[in-house]
Structures are given as C-alpha cells and as structure tokens.
BALOBA-1460 file (C-alpha; in Angstrom, 3 decimals):
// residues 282
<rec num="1" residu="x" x="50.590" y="8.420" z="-9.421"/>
<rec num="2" residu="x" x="50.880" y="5.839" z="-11.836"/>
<rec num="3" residu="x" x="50.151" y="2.615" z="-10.125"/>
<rec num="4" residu="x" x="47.319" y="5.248" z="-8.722"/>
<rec num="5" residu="x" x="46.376" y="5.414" z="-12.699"/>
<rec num="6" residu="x" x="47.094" y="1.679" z="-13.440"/>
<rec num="7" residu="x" x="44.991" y="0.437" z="-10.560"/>
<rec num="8" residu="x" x="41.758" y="2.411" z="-11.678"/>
<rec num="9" residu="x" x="42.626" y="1.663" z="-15.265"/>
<rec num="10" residu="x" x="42.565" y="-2.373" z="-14.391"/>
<rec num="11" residu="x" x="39.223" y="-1.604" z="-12.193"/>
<rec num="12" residu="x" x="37.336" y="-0.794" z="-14.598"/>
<rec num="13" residu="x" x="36.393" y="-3.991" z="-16.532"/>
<rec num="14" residu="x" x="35.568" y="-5.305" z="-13.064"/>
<rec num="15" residu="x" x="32.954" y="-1.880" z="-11.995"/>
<rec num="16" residu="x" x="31.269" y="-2.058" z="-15.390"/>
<rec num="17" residu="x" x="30.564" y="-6.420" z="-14.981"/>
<rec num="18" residu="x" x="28.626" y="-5.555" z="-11.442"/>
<rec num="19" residu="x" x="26.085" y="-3.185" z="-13.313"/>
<rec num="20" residu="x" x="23.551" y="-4.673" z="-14.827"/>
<rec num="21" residu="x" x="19.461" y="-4.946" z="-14.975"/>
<rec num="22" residu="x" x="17.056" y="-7.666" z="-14.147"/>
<rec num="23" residu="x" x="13.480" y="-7.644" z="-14.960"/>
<rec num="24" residu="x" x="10.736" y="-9.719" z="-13.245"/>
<rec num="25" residu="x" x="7.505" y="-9.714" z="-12.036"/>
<rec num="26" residu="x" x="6.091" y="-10.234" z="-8.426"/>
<rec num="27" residu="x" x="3.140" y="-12.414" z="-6.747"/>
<rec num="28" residu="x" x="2.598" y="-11.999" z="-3.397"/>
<rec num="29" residu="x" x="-0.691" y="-10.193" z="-1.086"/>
<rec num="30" residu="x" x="-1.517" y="-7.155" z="-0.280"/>
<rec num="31" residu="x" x="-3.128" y="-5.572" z="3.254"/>
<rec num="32" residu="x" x="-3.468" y="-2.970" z="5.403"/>
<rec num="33" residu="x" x="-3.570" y="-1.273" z="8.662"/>
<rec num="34" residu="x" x="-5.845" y="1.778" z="9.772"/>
<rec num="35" residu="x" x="-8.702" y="2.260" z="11.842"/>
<rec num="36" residu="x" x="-11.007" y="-0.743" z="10.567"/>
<rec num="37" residu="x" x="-8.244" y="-3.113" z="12.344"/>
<rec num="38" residu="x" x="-8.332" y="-3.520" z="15.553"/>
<rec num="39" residu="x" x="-4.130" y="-4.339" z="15.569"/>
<rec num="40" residu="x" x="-1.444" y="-4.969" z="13.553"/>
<rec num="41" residu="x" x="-2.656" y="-6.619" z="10.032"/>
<rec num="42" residu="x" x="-6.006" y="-8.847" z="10.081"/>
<rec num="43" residu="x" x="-4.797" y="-11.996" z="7.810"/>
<rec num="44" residu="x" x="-8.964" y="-12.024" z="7.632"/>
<rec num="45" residu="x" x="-8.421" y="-9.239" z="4.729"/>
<rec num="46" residu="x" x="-5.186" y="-10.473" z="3.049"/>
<rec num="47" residu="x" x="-5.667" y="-10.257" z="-1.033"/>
<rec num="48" residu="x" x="-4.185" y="-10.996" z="-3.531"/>
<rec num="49" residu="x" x="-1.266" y="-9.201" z="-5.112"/>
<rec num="50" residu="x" x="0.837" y="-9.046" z="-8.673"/>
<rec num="51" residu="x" x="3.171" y="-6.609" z="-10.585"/>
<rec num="52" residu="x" x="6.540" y="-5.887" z="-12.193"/>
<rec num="53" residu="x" x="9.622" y="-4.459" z="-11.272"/>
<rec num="54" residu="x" x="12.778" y="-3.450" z="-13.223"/>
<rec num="55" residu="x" x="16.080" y="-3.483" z="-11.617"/>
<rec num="56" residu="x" x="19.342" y="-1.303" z="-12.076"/>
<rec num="57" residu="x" x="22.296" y="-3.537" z="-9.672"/>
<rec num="58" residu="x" x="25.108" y="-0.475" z="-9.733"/>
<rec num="59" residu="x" x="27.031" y="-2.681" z="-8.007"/>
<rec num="60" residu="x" x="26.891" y="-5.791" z="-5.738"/>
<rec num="61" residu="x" x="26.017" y="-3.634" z="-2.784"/>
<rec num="62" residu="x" x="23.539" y="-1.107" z="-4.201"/>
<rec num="63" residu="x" x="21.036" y="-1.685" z="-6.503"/>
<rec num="64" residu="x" x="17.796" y="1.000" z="-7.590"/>
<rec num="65" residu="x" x="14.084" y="-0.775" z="-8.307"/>
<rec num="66" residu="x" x="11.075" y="0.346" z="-9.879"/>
<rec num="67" residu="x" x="8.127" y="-1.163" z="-9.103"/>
<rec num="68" residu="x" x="4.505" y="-1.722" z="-10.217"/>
<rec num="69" residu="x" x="2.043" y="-3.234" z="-7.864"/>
<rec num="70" residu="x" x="-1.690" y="-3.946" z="-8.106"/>
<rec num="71" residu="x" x="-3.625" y="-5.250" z="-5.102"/>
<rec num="72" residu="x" x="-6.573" y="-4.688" z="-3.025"/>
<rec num="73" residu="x" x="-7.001" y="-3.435" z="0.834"/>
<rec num="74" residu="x" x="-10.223" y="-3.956" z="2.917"/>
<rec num="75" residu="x" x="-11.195" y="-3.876" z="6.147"/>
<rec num="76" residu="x" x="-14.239" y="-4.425" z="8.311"/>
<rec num="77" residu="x" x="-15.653" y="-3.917" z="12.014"/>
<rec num="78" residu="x" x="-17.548" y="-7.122" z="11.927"/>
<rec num="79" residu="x" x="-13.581" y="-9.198" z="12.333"/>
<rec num="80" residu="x" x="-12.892" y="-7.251" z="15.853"/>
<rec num="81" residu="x" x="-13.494" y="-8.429" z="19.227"/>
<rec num="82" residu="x" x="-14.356" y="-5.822" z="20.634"/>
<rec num="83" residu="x" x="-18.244" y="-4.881" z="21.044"/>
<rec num="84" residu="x" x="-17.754" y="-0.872" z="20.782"/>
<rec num="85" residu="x" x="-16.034" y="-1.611" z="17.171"/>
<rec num="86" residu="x" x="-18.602" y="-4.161" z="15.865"/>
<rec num="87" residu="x" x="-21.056" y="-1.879" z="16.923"/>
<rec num="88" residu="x" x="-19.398" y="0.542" z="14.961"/>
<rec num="89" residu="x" x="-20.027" y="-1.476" z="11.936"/>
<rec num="90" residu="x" x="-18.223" y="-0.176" z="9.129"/>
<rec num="91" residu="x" x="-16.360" y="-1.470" z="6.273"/>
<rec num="92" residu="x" x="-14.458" y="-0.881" z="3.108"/>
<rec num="93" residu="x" x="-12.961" y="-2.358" z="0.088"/>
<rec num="94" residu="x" x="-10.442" y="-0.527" z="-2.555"/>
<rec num="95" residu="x" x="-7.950" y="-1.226" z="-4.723"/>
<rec num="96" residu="x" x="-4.710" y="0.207" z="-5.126"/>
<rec num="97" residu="x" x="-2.032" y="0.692" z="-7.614"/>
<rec num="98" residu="x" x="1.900" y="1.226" z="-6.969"/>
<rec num="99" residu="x" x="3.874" y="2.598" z="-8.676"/>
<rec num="100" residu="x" x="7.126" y="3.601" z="-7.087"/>
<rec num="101" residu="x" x="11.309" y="3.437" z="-7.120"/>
<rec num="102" residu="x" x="13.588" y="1.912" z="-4.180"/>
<rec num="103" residu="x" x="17.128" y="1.852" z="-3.113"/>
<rec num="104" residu="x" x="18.179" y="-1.216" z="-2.393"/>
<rec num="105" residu="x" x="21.197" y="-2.106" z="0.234"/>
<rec num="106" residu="x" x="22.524" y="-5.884" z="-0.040"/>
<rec num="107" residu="x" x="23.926" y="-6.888" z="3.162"/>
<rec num="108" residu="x" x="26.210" y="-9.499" z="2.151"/>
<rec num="109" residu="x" x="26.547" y="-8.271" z="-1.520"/>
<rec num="110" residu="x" x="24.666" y="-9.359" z="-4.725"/>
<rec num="111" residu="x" x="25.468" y="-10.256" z="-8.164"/>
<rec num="112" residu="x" x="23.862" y="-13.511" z="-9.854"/>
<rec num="113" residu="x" x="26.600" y="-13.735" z="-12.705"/>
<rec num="114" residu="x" x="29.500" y="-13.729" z="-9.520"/>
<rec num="115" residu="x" x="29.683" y="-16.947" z="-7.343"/>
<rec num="116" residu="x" x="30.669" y="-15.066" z="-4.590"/>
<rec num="117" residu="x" x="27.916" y="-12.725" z="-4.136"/>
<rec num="118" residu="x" x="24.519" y="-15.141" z="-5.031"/>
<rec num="119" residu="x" x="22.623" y="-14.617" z="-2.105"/>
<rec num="120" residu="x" x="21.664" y="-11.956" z="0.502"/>
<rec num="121" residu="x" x="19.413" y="-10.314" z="2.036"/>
<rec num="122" residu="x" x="18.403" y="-6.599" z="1.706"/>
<rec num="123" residu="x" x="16.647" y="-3.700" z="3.052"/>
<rec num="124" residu="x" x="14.915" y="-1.112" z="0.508"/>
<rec num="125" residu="x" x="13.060" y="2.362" z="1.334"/>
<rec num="126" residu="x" x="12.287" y="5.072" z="-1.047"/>
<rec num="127" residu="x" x="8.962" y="6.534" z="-3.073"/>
<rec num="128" residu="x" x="5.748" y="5.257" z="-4.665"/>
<rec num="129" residu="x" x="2.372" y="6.870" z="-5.539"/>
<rec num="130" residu="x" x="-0.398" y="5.002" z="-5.234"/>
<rec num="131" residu="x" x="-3.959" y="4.864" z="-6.261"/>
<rec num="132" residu="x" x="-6.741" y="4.112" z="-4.326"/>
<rec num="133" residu="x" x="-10.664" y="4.684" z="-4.075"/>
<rec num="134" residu="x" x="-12.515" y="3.001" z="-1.070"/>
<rec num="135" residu="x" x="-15.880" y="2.164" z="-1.316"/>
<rec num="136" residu="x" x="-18.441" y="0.361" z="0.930"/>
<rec num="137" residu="x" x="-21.710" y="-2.175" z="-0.121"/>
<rec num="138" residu="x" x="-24.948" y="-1.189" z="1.105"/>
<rec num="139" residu="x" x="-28.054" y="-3.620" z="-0.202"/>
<rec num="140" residu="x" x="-25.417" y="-5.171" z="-2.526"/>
<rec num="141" residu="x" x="-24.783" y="-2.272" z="-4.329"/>
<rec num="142" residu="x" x="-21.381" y="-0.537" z="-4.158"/>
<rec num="143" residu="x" x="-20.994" y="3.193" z="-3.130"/>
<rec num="144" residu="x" x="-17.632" y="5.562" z="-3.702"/>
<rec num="145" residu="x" x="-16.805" y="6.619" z="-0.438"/>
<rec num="146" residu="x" x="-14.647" y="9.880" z="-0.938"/>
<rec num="147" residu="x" x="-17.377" y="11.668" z="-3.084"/>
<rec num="148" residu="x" x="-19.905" y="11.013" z="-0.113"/>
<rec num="149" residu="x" x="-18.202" y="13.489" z="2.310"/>
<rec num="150" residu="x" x="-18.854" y="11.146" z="5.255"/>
<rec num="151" residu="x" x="-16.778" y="13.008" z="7.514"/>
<rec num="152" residu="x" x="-18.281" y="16.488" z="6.855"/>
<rec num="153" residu="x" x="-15.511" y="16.790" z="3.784"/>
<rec num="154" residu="x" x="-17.528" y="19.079" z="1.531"/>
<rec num="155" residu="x" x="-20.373" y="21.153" z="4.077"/>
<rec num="156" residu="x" x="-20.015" y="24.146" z="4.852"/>
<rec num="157" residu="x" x="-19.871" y="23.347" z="8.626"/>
<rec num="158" residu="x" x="-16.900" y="21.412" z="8.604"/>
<rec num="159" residu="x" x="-15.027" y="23.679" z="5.970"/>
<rec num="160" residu="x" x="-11.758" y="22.685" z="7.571"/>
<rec num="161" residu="x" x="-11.984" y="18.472" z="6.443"/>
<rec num="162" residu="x" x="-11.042" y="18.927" z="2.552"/>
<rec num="163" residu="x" x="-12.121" y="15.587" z="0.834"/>
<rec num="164" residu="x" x="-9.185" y="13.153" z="1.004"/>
<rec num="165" residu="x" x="-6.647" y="13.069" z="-2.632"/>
<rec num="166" residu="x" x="-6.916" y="9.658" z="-4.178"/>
<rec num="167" residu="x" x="-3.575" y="9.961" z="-5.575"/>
<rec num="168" residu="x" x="-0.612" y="10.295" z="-3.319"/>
<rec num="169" residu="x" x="2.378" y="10.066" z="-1.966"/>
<rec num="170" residu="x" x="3.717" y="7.353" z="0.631"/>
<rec num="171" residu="x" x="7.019" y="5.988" z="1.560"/>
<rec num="172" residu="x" x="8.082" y="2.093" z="1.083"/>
<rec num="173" residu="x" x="10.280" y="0.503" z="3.995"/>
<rec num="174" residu="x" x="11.222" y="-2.849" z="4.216"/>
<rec num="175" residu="x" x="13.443" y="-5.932" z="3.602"/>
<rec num="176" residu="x" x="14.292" y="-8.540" z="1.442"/>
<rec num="177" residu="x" x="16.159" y="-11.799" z="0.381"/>
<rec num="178" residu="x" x="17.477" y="-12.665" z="-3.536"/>
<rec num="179" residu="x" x="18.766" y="-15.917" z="-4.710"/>
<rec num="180" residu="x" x="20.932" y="-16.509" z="-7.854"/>
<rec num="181" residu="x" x="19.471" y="-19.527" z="-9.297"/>
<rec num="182" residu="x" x="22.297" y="-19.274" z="-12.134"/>
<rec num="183" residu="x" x="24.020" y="-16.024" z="-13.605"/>
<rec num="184" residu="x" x="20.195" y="-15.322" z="-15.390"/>
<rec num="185" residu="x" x="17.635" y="-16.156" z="-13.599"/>
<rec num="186" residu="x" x="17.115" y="-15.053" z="-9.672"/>
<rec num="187" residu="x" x="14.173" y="-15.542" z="-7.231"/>
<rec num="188" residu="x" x="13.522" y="-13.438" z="-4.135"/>
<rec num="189" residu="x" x="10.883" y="-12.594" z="-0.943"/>
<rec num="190" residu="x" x="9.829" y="-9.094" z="-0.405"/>
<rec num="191" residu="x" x="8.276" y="-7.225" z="2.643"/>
<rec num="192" residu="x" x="7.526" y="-3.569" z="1.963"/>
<rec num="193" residu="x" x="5.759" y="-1.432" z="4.098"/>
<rec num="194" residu="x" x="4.201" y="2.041" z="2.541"/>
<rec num="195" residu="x" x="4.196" y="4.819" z="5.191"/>
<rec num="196" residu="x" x="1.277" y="6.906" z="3.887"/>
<rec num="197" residu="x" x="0.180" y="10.628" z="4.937"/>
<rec num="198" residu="x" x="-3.364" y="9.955" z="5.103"/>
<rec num="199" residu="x" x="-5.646" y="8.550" z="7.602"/>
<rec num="200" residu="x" x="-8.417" y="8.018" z="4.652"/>
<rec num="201" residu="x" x="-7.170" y="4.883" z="3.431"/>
<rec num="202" residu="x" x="-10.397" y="3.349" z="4.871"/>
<rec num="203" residu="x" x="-12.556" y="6.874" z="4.854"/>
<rec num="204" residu="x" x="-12.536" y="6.388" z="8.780"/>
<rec num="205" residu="x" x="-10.392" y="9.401" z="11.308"/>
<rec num="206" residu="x" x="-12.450" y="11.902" z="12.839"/>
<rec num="207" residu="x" x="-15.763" y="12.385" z="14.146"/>
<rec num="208" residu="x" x="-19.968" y="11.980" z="13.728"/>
<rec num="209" residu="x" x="-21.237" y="14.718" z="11.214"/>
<rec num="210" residu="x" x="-24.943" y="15.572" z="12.517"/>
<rec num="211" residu="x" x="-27.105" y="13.524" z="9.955"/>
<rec num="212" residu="x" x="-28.956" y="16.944" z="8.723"/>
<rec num="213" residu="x" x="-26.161" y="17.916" z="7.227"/>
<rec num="214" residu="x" x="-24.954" y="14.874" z="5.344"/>
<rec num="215" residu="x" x="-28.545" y="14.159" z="3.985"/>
<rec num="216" residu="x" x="-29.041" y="17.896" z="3.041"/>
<rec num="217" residu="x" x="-25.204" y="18.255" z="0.607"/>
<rec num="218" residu="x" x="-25.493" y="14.617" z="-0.830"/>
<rec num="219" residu="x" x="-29.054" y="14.203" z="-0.935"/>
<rec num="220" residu="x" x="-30.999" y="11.067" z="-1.794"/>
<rec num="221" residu="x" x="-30.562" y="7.942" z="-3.691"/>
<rec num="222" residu="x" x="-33.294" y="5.420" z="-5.125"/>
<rec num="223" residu="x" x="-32.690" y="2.007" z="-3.716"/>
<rec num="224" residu="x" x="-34.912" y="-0.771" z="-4.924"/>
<rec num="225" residu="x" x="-37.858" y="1.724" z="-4.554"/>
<rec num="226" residu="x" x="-36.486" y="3.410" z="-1.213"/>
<rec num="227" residu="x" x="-34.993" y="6.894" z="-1.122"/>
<rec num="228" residu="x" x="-31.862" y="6.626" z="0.727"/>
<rec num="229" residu="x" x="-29.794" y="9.393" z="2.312"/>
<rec num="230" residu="x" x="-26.742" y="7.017" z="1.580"/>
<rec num="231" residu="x" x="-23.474" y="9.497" z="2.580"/>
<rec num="232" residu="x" x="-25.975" y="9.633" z="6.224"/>
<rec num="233" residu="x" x="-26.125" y="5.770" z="5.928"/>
<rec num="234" residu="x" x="-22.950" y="4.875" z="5.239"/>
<rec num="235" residu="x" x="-21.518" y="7.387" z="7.715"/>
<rec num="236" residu="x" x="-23.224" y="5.551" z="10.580"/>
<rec num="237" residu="x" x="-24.213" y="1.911" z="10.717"/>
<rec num="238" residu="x" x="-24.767" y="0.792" z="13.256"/>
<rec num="239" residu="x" x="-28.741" y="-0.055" z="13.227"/>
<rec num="240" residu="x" x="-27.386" y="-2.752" z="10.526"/>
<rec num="241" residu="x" x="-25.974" y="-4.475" z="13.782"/>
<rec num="242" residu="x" x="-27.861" y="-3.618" z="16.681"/>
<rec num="243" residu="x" x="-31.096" y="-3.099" z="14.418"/>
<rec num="244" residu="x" x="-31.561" y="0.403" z="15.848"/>
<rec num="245" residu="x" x="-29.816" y="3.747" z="15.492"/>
<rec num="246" residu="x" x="-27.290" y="4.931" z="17.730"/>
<rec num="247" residu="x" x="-27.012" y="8.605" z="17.184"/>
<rec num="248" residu="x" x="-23.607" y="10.442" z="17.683"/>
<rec num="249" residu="x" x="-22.693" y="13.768" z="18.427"/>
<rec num="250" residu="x" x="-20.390" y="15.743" z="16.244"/>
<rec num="251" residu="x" x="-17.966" y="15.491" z="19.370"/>
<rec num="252" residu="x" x="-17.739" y="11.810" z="19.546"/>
<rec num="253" residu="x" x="-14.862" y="9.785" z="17.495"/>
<rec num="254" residu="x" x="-15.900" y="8.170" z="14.478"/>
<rec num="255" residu="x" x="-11.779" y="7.104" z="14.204"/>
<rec num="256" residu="x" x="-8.479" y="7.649" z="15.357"/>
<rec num="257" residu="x" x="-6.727" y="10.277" z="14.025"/>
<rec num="258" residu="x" x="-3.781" y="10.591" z="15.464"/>
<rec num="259" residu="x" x="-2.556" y="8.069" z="13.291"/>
<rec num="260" residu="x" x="-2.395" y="7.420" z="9.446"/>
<rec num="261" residu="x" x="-2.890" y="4.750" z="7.630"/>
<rec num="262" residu="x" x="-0.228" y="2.151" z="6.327"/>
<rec num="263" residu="x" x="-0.828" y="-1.012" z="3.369"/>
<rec num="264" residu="x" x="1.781" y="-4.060" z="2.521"/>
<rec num="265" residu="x" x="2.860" y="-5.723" z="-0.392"/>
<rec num="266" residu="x" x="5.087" y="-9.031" z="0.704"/>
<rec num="267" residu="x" x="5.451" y="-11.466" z="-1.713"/>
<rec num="268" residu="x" x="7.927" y="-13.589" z="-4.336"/>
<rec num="269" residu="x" x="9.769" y="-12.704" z="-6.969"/>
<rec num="270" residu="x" x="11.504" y="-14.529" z="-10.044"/>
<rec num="271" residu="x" x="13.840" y="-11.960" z="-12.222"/>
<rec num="272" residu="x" x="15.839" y="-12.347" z="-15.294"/>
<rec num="273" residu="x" x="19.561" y="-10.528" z="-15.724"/>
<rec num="274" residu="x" x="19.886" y="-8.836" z="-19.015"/>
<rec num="275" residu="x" x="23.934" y="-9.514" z="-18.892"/>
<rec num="276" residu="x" x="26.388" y="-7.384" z="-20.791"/>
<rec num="277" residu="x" x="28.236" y="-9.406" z="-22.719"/>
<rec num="278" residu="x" x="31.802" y="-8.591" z="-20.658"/>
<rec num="279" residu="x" x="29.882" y="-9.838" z="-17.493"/>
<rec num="280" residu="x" x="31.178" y="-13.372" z="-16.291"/>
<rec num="281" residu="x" x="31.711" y="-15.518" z="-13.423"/>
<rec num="282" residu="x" x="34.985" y="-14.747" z="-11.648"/>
C-alpha cells in the first residue's frame, strides 16, 4: 500500500505537465454534399473557410476542442452531367456558422512541450450547431429560400412538410494530423465531416407542389416592373434552361429524400500552448 501511495504521489507532477490548452485559429474550405451534387463533393463549389478553436490536451492521448467555423456551401444543377439534373436547374448559396466541441483521440500520443509525443495523427467526433439560410438568385436579385415554402412547407395541403429549422444540430466526424513546431507553437490539417439531420441544406428532398398553391400562400413579387409568383418560380426552373415549362405532378421527385444532407470543413491550423509553468521537456 505504500509504494501503491508513493507511486501515485510521484505521478502526479507528471499528469498535471500533459494538461494544458492551445488556442489557434483555422483556414481551410468549406463544401457540401446533398441533392444539388450529383456525387461525392463538387470541388466546382469549394469556398472559402476561417475560424477559431480552443483546445483542452487532458493528456497526450485525449484532448477536448471547441470550435468556431464560418464558411459558405452552394450548389448548382448547371455543374452535373447528367441532362435530367440540368434540366432540373436549381441552385443555392448559404452560409453557415459552427459552432461545436470534439473529442479528440491521438494515435501515437501528443504533447508539444514533450519530445516524445510531437506529432500524430488523430480522429475527432462529437457536436456542433450550425447556422445556415439558403437562398437562390433570380434576375440578380437574391431570394430566402426557407420562408418561400417551396416544397409545400406552409399550405394547407401539404400540412405534414413543417418548414425546415435554420438552427440545428449535426454531428462532426473526422481526422487529423498536429505538429509540434517547438513546446509553443503547433500546426495541424483537419478533415471534419458534419452528419446533419436535415435534407434542407440546399431546400431540395421531396416532391413538385402544384403551382396554384405556391402562387396562392406566397403571393406575388414586383420584379423590375413584372409581378412574379417567385416561391412558384424558384420551385421549378426549368424554362430558365430549356426556355419552356416543364410542369410536374405533385407525385414526381423534386429530390432525394432518403438521404440528408452533409457539409465539410478541412483545412490548416497553427495553435499556441498556454504552458503551465511546471510543464517541461522530459
């Protein structure tokens, strides 16, 4: 019992030197994936990205993030191959705010004021909320999506599609790599996916909405002299490319929505260790 006692007594010094928190900031892009893509990411609609994080290293093998990311997702029909989706025509732009913690699980161990430990890679998952609000540009001006309903959200006929929250909930996955410059200063790459729960990212997943409706619970809006049923318009474009109409029943798929939607933030980091004085290279 007491060489029990005298081990964790000598320990300590040595627990208390791994924790310690870095602050930084982050540059990278941000993109996304959803039913205005035709697979994977389109590098067409990479933007750019920047934040902050603040990091808590509780020891070289675990360490707990918070982050702060701002970027911008887009997406647009006119980048596919295929005919049936350029036909489709439709497009968005929004941007999108971060804010979320991660756990973070160093492989080989991490710790840039120990020698040992000054490199490795990592994977990180956790929680964020984000922010977003897609819109779409019709006759250069720019129009809210959301509020527009152009899924039916809103009539009474399709009193089953609530309108879409603009703040949620999604979960970051990914991996990393960190680099101890010196015992202060550390650099990094980071790929994080963000799982989301909504297929709305891009206000595309179900079906047509018969154009009555739309025009009839959003109205009209003046357009350089033109009164525009714009939630109808902006619903279905598809004269913009094939310079007539295509009408749609209320049956036919306006998305996919079997899945949800999913956005990226991979990028650099440079972070600075705020060192307790007891922490030194051993």
């Amino acid at each position: 019992m007491r060489k029990l006692l005298l081990l964790i007594l000598l320990s300590i010094p040595f627990i208390s030197n791994a924790q310690y928190w870095e602050v930084g900031v982050f540059g990278g892009v941000s993109s996304y994936s959803g039913d205005l893509v035709q697979s994977g990411i389109d590098i067409k609609e990479l933007h750019p990205a920047t934040g902050a994080i603040v990091r808590y290293n509780v020891n070289q093998w675990f360490s707990v993030k918070v982050n702060g990311f701002y970027g911008t997702i887009s997406g647009d029909d006119a980048n596919s191959s295929s005919l049936q989706q350029k036909t489709r025509n439709l497009s968005f732009k929004s941007s999108l705010l971060d804010v979320g913690v991660q756990t973070e699980i160093n492989l080989l161990g991490y710790s840039s004021p120990h020698p040992r430990y000054n490199s490795s890679p990592y994977l990180l998952f956790g929680v964020s909320v984000f922010r977003f609000n897609p819109k779409a540009e019709y006759r250069g001006e720019w129009f809210n999506l959301q509020p527009l309903g152009t899924e039916g959200q809103g009539t009474t006929k399709y009193n089953d599609r609530e309108k879409y929250a603009l703040t949620q909930l999604c979960i970051p996955m990914g991996f990393g790599w960190k680099y101890a410059i010196n015992r202060y200063w550390n650099i990094g790459y980071e790929l994080g996916v963000r799982v989301t729960f909504t297929d709305y990212l891009d206000d595309v997943s179900k079906t047509y909405v018969e154009p009555e409706i739309l025009s009839a619970t959003h109205g009209l809006v003046e357009i350089n002299g033109e009164n525009i049923a714009i939630a109808d318009v902006l619903a279905n474009r598809t004269e913009e490319f094939l310079g007539t109409r295509l009408d749609f029943s209320s049956a036919e798929d306006r998305g996919d929505p079997t899945n949800n939607d999913f956005y990226i933030f991979t990028g650099f980091t440079i972070s600075y260790s705020i060192l307790p004085n007891a922490c030194y290279r051993f």
